[in-house]
VEXDREN-2710 file (C-alpha; in Angstrom, 1 decimal):
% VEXDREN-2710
k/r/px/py/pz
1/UNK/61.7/-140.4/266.5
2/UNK/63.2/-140.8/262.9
3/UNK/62.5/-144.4/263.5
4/UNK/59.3/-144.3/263.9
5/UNK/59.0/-142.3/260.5
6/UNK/60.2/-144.7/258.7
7/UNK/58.3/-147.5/259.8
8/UNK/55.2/-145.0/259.2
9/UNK/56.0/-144.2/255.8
10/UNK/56.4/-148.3/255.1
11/UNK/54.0/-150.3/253.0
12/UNK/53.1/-152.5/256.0
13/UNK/54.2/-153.5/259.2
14/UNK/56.4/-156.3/259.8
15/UNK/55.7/-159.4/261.0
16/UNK/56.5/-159.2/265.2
17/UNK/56.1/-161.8/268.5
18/UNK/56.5/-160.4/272.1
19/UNK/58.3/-163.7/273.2
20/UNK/62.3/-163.9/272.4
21/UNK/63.6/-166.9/271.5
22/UNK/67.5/-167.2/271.2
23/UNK/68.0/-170.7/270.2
24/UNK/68.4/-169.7/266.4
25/UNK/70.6/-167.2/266.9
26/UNK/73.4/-168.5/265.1
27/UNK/71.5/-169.2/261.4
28/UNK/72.2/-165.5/260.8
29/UNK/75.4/-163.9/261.3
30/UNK/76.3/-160.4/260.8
31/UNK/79.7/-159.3/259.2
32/UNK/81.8/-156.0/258.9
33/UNK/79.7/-154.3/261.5
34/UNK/81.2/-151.2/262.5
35/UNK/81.7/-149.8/266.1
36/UNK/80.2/-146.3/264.9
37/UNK/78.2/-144.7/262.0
38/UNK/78.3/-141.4/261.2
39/UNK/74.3/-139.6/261.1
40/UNK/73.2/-138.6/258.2
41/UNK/74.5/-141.4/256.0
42/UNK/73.2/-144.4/254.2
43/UNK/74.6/-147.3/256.4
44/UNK/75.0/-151.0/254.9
45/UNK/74.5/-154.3/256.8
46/UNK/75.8/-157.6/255.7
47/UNK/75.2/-160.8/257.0
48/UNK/75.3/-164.6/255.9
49/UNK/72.6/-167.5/256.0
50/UNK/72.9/-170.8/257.2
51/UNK/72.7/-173.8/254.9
52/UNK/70.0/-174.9/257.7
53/UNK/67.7/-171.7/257.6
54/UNK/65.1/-171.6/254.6
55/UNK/64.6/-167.5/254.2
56/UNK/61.3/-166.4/253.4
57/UNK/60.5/-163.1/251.3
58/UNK/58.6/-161.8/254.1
59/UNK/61.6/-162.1/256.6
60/UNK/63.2/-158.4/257.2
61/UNK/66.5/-157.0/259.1
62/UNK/66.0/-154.6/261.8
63/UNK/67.8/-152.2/263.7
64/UNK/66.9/-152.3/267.7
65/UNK/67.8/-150.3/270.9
66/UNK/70.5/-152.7/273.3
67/UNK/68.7/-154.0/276.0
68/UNK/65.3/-155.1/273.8
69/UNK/62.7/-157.2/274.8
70/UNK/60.6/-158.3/272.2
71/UNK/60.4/-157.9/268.4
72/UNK/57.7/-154.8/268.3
73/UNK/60.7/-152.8/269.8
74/UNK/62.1/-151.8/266.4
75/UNK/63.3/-148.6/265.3
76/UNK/63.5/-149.3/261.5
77/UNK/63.8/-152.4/259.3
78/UNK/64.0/-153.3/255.9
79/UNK/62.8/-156.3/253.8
80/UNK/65.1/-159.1/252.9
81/UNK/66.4/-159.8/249.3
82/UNK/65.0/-163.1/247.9
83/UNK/68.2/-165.3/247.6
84/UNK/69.5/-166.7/243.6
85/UNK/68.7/-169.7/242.3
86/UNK/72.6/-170.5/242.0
87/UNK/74.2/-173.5/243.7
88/UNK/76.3/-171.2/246.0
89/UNK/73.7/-168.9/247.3
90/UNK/74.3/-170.2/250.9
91/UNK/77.9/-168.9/250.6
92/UNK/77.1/-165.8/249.2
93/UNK/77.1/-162.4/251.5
94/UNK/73.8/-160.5/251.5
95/UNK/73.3/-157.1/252.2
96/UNK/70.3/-154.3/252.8
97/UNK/70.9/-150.4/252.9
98/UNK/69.2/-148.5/255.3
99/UNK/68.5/-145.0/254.3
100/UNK/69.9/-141.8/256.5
101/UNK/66.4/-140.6/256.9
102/UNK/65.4/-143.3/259.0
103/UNK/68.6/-144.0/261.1
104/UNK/68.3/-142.5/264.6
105/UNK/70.5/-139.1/265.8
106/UNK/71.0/-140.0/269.5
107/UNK/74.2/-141.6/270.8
108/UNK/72.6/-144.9/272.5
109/UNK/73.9/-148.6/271.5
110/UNK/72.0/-150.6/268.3
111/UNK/72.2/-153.7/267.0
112/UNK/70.8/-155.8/264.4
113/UNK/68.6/-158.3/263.8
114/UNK/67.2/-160.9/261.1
115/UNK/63.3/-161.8/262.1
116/UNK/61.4/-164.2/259.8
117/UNK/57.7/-164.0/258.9
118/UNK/56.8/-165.8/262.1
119/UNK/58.4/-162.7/264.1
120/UNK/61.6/-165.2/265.6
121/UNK/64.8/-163.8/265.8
122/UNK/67.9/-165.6/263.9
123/UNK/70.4/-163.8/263.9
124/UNK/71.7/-160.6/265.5
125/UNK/74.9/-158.5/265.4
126/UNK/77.3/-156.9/267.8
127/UNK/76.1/-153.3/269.1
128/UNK/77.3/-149.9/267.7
129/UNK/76.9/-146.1/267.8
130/UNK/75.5/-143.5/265.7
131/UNK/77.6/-140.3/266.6
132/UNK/80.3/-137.5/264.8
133/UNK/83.8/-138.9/264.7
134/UNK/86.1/-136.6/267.5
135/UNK/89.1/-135.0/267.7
136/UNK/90.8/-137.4/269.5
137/UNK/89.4/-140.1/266.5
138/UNK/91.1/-137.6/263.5
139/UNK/93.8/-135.5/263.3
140/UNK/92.9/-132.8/261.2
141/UNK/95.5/-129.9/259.8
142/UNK/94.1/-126.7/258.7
143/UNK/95.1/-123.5/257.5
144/UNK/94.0/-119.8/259.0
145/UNK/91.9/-119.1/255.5
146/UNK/89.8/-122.5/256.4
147/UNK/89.3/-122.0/259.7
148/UNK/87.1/-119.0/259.2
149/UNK/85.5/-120.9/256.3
150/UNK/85.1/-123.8/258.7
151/UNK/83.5/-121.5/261.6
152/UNK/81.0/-120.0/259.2
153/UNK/80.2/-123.6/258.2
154/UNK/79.8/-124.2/261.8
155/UNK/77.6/-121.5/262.4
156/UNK/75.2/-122.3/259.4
157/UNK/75.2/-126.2/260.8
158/UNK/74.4/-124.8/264.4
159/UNK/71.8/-122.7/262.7
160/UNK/70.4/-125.9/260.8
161/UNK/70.9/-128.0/263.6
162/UNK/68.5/-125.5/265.5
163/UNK/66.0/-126.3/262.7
164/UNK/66.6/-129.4/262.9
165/UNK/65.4/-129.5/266.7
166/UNK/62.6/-127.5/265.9
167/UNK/61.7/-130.0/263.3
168/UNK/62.7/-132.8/265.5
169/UNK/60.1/-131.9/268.2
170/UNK/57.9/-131.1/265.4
171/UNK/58.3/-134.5/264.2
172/UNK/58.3/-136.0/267.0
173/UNK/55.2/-134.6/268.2
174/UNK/53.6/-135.9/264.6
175/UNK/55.1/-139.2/265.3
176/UNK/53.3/-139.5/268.9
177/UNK/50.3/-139.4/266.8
178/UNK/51.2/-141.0/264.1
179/UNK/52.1/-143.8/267.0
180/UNK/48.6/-143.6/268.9
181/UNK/47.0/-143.6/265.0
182/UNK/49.4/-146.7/264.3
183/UNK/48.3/-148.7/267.4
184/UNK/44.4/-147.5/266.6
185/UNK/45.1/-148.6/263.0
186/UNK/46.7/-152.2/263.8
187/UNK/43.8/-152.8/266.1
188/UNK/41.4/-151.8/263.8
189/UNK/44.1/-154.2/260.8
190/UNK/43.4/-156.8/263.5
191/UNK/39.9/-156.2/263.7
192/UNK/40.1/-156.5/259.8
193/UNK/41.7/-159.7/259.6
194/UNK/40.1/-160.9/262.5
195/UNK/36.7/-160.3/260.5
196/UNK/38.0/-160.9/257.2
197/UNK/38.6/-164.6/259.0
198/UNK/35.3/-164.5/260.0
199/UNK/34.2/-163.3/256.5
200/UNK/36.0/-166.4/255.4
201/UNK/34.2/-168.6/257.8
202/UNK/30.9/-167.4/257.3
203/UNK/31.5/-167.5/253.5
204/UNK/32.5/-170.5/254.2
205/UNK/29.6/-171.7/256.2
206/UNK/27.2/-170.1/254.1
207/UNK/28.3/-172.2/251.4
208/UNK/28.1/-175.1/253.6
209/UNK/24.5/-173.6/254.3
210/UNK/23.7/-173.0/250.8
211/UNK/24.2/-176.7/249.5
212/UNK/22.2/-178.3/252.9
213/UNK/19.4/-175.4/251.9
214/UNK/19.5/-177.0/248.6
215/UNK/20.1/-180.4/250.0
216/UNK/16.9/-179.8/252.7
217/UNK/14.7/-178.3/249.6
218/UNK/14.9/-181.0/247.5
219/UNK/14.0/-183.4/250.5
220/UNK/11.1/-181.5/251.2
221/UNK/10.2/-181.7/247.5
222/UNK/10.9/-185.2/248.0
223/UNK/8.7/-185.1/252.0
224/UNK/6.2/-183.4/249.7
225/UNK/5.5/-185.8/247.2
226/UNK/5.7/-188.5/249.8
227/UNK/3.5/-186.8/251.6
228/UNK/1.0/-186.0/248.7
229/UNK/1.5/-189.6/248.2
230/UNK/0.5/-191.1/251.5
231/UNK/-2.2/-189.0/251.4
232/UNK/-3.7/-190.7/248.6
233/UNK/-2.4/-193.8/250.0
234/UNK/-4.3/-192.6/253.3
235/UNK/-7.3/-192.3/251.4
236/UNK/-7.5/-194.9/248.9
237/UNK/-6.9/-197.1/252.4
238/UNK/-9.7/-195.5/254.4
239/UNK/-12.0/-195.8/250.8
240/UNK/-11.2/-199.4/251.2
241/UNK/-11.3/-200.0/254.3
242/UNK/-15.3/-198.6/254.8
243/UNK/-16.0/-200.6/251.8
244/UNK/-14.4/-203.6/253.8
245/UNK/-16.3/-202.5/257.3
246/UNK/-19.5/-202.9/255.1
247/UNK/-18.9/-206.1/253.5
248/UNK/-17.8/-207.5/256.8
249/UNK/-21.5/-205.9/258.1
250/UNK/-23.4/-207.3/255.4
251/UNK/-21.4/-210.7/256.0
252/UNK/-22.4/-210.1/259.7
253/UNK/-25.9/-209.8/258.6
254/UNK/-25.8/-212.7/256.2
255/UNK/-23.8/-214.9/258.9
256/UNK/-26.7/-214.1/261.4
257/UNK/-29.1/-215.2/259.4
258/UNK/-27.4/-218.2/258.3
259/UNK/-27.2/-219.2/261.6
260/UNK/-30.4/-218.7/262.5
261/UNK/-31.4/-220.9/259.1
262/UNK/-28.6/-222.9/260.6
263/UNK/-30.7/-223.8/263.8
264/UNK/-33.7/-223.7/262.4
265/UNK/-32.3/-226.7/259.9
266/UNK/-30.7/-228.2/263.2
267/UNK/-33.8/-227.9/264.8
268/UNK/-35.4/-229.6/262.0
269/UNK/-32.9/-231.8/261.4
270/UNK/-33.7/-233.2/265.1
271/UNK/-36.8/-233.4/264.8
272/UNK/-36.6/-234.9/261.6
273/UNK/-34.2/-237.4/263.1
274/UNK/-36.8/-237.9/266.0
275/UNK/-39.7/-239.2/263.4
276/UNK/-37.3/-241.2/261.3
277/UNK/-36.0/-243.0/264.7
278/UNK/-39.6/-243.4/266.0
279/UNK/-40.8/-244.5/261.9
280/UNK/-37.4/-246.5/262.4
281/UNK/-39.0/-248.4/265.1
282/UNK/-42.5/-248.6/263.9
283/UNK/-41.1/-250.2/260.7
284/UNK/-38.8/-252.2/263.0
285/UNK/-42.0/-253.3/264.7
286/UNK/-43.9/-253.9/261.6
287/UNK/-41.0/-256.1/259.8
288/UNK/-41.1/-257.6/263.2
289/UNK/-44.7/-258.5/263.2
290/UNK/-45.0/-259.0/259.4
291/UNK/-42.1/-261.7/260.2
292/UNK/-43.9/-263.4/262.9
293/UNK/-47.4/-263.1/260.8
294/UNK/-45.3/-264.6/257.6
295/UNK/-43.7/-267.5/259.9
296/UNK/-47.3/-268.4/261.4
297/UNK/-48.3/-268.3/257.7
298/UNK/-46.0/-270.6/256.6
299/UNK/-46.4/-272.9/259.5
300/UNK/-50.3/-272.8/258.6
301/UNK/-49.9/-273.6/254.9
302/UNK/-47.2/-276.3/255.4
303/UNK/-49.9/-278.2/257.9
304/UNK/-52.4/-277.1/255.6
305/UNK/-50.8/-278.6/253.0
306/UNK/-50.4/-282.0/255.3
307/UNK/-53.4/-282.4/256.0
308/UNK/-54.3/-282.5/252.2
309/UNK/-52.0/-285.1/251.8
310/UNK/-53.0/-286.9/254.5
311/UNK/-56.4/-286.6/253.1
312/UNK/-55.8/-287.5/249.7
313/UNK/-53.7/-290.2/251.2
314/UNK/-56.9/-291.4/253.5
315/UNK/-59.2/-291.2/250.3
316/UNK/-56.6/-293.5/248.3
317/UNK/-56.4/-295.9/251.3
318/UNK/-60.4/-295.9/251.2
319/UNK/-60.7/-296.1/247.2
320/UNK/-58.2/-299.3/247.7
321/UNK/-59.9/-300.5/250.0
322/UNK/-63.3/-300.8/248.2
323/UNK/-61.7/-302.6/245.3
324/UNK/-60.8/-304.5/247.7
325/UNK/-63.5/-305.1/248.6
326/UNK/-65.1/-305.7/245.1
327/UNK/-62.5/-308.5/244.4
328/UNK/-63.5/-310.5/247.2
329/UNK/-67.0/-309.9/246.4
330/UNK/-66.2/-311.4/243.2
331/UNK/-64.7/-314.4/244.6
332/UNK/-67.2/-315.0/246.8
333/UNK/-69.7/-314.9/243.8
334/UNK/-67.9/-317.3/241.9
335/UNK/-67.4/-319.8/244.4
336/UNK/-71.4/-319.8/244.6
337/UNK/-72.5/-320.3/241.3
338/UNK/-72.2/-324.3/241.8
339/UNK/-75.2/-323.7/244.1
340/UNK/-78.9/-323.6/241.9
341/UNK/-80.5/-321.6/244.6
342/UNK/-82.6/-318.1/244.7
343/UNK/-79.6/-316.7/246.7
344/UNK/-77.2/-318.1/244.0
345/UNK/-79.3/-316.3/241.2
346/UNK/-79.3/-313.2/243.5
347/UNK/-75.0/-313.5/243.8
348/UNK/-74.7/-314.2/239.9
349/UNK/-76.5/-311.0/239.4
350/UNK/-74.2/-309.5/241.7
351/UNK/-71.4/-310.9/240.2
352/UNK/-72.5/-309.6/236.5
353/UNK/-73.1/-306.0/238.0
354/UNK/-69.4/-306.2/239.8
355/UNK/-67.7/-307.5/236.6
356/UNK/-69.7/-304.8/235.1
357/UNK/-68.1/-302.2/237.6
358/UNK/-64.8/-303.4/238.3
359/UNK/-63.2/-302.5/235.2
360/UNK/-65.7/-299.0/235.0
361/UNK/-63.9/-298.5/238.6
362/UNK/-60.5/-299.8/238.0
363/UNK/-60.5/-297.1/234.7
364/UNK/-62.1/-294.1/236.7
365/UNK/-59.9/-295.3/239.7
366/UNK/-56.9/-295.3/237.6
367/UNK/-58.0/-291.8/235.6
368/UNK/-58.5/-290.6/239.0
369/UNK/-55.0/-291.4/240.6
370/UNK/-53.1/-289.7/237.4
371/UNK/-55.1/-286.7/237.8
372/UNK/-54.3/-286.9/241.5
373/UNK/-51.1/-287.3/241.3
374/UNK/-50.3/-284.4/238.6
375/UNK/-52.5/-282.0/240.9
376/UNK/-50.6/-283.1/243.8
377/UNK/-46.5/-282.4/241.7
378/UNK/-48.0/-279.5/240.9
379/UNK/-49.0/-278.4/243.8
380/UNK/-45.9/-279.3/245.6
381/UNK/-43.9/-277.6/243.2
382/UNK/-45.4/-274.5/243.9
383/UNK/-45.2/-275.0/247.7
384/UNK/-41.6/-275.6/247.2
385/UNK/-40.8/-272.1/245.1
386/UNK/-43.0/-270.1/247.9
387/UNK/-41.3/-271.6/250.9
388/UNK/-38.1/-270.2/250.9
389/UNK/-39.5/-266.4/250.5
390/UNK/-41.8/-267.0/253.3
391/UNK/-39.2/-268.1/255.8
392/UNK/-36.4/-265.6/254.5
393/UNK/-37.1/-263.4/257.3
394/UNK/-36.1/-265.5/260.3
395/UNK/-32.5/-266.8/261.0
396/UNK/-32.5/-271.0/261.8
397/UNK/-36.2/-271.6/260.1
398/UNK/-35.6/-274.9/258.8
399/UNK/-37.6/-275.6/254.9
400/UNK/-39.9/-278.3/254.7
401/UNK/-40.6/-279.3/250.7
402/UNK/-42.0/-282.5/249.6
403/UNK/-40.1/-284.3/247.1
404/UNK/-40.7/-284.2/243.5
405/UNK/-42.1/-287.6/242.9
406/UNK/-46.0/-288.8/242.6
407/UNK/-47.9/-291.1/244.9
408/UNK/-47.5/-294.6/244.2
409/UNK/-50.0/-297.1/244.7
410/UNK/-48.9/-300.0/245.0
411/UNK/-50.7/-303.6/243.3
412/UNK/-54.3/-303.8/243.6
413/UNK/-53.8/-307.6/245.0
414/UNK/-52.1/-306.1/247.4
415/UNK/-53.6/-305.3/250.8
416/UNK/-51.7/-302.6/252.1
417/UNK/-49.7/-300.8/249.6
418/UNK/-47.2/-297.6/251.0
419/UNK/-46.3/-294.5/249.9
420/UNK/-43.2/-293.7/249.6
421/UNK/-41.9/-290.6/250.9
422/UNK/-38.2/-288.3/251.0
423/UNK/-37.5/-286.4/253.7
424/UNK/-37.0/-282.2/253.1
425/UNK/-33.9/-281.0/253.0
426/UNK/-33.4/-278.2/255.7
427/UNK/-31.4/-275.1/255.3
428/UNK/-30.3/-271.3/256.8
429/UNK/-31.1/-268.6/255.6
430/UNK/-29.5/-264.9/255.7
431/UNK/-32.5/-262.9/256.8
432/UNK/-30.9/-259.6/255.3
433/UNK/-28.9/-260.7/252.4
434/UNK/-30.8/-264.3/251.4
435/UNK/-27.7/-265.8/251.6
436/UNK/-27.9/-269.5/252.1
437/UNK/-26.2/-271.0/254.4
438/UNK/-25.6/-274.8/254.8
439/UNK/-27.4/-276.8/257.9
440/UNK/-24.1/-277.4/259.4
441/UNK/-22.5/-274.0/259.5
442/UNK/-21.8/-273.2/263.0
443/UNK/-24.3/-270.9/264.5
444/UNK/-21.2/-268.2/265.9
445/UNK/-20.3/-268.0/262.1
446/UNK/-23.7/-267.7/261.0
447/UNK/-24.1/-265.1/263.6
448/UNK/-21.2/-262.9/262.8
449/UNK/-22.8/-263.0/259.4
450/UNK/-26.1/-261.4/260.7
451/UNK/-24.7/-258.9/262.8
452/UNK/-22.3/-257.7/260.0
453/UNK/-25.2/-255.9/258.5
454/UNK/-26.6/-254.6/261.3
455/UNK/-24.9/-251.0/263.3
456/UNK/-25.5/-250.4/266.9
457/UNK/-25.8/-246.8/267.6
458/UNK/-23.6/-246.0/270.5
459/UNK/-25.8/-243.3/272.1
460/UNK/-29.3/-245.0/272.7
461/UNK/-28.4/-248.7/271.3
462/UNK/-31.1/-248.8/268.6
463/UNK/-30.1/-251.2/265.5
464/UNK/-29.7/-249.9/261.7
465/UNK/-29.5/-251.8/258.6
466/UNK/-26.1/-252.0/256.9
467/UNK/-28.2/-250.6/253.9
468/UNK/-29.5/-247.7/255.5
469/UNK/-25.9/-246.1/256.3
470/UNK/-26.9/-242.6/255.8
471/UNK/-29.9/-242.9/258.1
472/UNK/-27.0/-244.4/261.1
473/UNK/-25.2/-241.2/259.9
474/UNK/-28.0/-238.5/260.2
475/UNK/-29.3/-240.7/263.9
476/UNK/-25.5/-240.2/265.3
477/UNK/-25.4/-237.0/264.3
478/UNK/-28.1/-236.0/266.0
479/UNK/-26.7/-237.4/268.7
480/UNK/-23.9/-235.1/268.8
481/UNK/-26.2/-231.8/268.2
482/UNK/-27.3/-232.5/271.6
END
C-alpha cells in the first residue's frame, strides 16, 4: 500500500495507456539489477538509452507487479533525468533512486520499466524480490553477550513491526480512500482538461465570433447606409417618376387634342382639296373655253381683216378703173374736136372739165393710195404682233401675217394692174411654255414636249400643270388620306 503513497504524495500523475506495446522494448535496457533488495532501503536503478530513442523530460521509470497489464498498474515511479548536452550522452549510464518509503514490504516479484510521455513502454528489466537476507544467504558468528543484545533487538523490531502493521492497515485504509479520491480527482482532472479544451475552443471561437460580430456590424453599418441610401434613391425615383406620369398625362392630353386638330386639318384639308380639284376643273373649263373663244376670235379678226383687204383692194380696182375710164374719155374727146358740131362743142367742154379733173384725180388718187397704203402697214403690223398671243393657247394653230410690204398699183395705162402678195409663214406653238417650235418638227416630238408639263394623277386621272406641283402634291395626298 506504500505504493500507492508515494504516488499520492507526487506532484502529478504520470503519463499512462491501457494498451502494451512491446516492440520498443529494447531502446531501454536495465543494468546491475539485483535478484533481491533488502526493505527499508534506498534502492538504485540503472539503465542505458538507445542512440534511436529521443527521451523526453516527462518520461519516468517505474516499478510494477510481474504479471502487469497495462501502464496504470504502477506501484511507484520516478521522473527521468534530462540527458547532458555532451557528445557521449548516449553511452553514458543513467540512474534514479527510489526512496525506502515508497518501495513495497511484501515478497512478490517486480520489475522495471521506462514509460515515455505518451504512456509506451521501452524498456523493462529482469524481476526481483523485496525481502530480509536468510540464514542460509549469511553466515553469521556471534558471541553469548550479543545474542541477548540481538534478542532484545528482536523483541523491540517485533514490537515495531507490530506498529508497523497497525500503521500498515492504518495506511492502507487511508490509501483506499486516498485511491477512490484519486480516481474521483483524475476524473474530475479529466473533466478539467476536458473543459479547459473546451475553454480553449470556445475562446477560441469566441474570438472567431468576435471579429465576424465586428465583421457583421460594420456590414450592417454599411446595409444601413445603403439602405438609407436606396431609400432616397427610392424616393427621388418615385418623385420623378409622378412628375413623369403627369407629363406623359399632359402629353396625353396635348396628343389628343392634336389629333383631333390633326383631323379636323385633314378634314379640312380634304375638303379643301375637294374645291381646289372642282376650282381645278372650272379653271380647266374656263382656260378651255377662253381658248376656244380666243381661237374663234382670232379666226374672226384674221377674216375680218381679209375682208378689209379685199375691200380696199375692190375700191382700188374701182378707183382704177374710173381713170380708166377718164383717159378714154379724153381720147374720145380729142378725136372729135375735128368735127364743128353742137355735140363737138358739148365733148370739148367735156374734155376741158376732164383735163380739169384728171390731174385734181390723179393727185387725190395718188394722196389717197399713200395714205392707204401706210394705214394698211400699219395695220398689218399690229395684226402681226397680236396673232401669235391669240393663238398661244392651242397646239398645231398655224399663224397667218401679211407681209410687210404696201399695195402696189401698178401703171395707170395699164388695164389690169396686180397686187402682189407673200404668203405667211406658219409656225407651232408650245401652249404652256410659248416655245416655238418649227413647222416641220414631228408631231410625237412636239407631243412629248406638251405632255412634259402636264402630271396625270394616278388616282382619278385628272391633269395638273408642271407649274402647279404643290397643288399635284396636296391632290395625291388626299388621295392617300382616304
Amino acid at each position: 500500500m506504500e505504493d500507492m503513497f508515494c504516488a499520492c504524495n507526487s506532484l502529478e500523475e504520470p503519463p499512462t495507456s491501457a494498451v502494451m506495446l512491446e516492440t520498443h522494448f529494447s531502446q531501454v535496457v536495465f543494468a546491475n539489477v539485483e535478484k533481491f533488495y533488502v526493505p527499508g532501503t534506498d534502492i538504485t536503478c540503472f539503465y542505458n538509452i538507445s542512440q534511436f530513442f529521443m527521451p523526453h523530460k516527462k518520461d519516468w521509470v517505474g516499478i510494477f507487479r510481474v504479471g502487469w497489464k497495462t501502464t496504470r498498474e504502477y506501484i511507484t515511479f520516478m521522473w527521468v533525468p534530462e540527458l547532458s548536452d555532451s557528445k557521449n550522452r548516449y553511452a553514458e549510464q543513467q540512474q534514479v533512486t527510489f526512496k525506502a518509503y515508497y518501495l513495497p514490504k511484501d515478497d512478490e516479484y517486480y520489475q522495471f520499466c521506462y514509460v515515455d510521455q505518451d504512456g509506451q513502454i521501452h524498456g523493462a528489466s529482469v524481476p526481483f524480490q523485496f525481502r530480509t537476507e536468510t540464514k542460509d544467504d549469511m553466515l553469521v558468528v556471534t558471541k553469548e553477550g550479543e545474542m541477548e543484545k540481538i534478542q532484545q533487538q528482536n523483541e523491540t523490531l517485533l514490537q515495531e513491526n507490530k506498529n508497523l502493521k497497525k500503521n500498515l492497515a492504518s495506511l492502507q485504509d487511508q490509501n483506499m480512500h486516498l485511491q477512490e479520491e484519486l480516481v474521483a480527482a483524475k476524473a474530475l482532472q479529466d473533466k478539467v482538461n476536458t473543459l479547459e479544451d473546451k475553454c480553449e475552443e470556445l475562446e477560441s471561437q469566441k474570438k472567431d465570433l468576435e471579429k465576424e460580430k465586428c465583421a457583421m456590424k460594420e456590414d450592417l453599418m454599411q446595409i444601413k447606409k445603403e439602405k438609407e441610401s436606396a431609400l432616397y434613391e427610392k424616393e427621388k425615383i418615385g418623385n420623378q417618376l409622378k412628375t413623369i406620369w403627369h407629363q406623359k398625362e399632359e402629353c396625353q392630353i396635348q396628343l389628343h387634342i392634336q389629333q383631333k386638330e390633326m383631323e379636323n386639318l385633314q378634314e379640312g384639308i380634304k375638303e379643301k382639296a375637294m374645291h381646289l380639284e372642282e376650282l381645278k376643273g372650272e379653271n380647266y373649263q374656263l382656260n378651255a373655253a377662253l381658248f376656244r373663244q380666243q381661237m374663234l376670235n382670232n379666226i374672226q379678226e384674221e377674216q375680218t381683216l381679209a375682208l378689209q383687204i379685199l375691200k380696199k383692194q375692190k375700191d382700188e380696182l374701182e378707183l382704177e378703173n374710173q381713170v380708166s375710164n377718164h383717159y378714154r374719155t379724153k381720147t374720145n374727146f380729142s378725136s372729135s374736136l375735128d368735127q364743128p358740131t353742137e355735140q363737138s362743142q358739148k365733148n370739148l367742154q367735156l374734155f376741158l372739165n376732164c383735163c380739169v379733173d384728171v390731174p385734181t384725180v390723179k393727185l387725190c388718187y395718188g394722196t389717197g393710195e399713200k395714205q392707204l397704203s401706210c394705214k394698211l402697214w400699219q395695220e398689218n403690223e399690229v395684226l402681226k404682233a397680236r396673232l401669235p398671243e391669240t393663238r398661244s393657247s392651242s397646239a398645231g394653230v398655224v399663224s397667218q401675217s401679211l407681209p410687210n410690204s404696201a399695195i402696189l398699183f401698178g401703171n395707170p395705162n395699164s388695164a389690169s394692174p396686180a397686187i402682189a402678195q407673200v404668203d405667211p409663214v406658219s409656225l407651232k406653238k408650245c401652249p404652256i411654255c410659248q416655245e416655238v417650235f418649227p413647222n416641220d418638227i414631228e408631231e410625237q416630238q412636239y407631243l412629248d414636249h406638251v405632255q412634259n408639263h402636264i402630271l396625270d394623277c394616278p388616282y382619278c386621272n385628272k391633269t395638273f400643270d408642271s407649274a402647279e406641283k404643290q397643288v399635284y402634291d396636296d391632290h395625291v395626298f388626299c388621295h392617300n388620306l382616304d
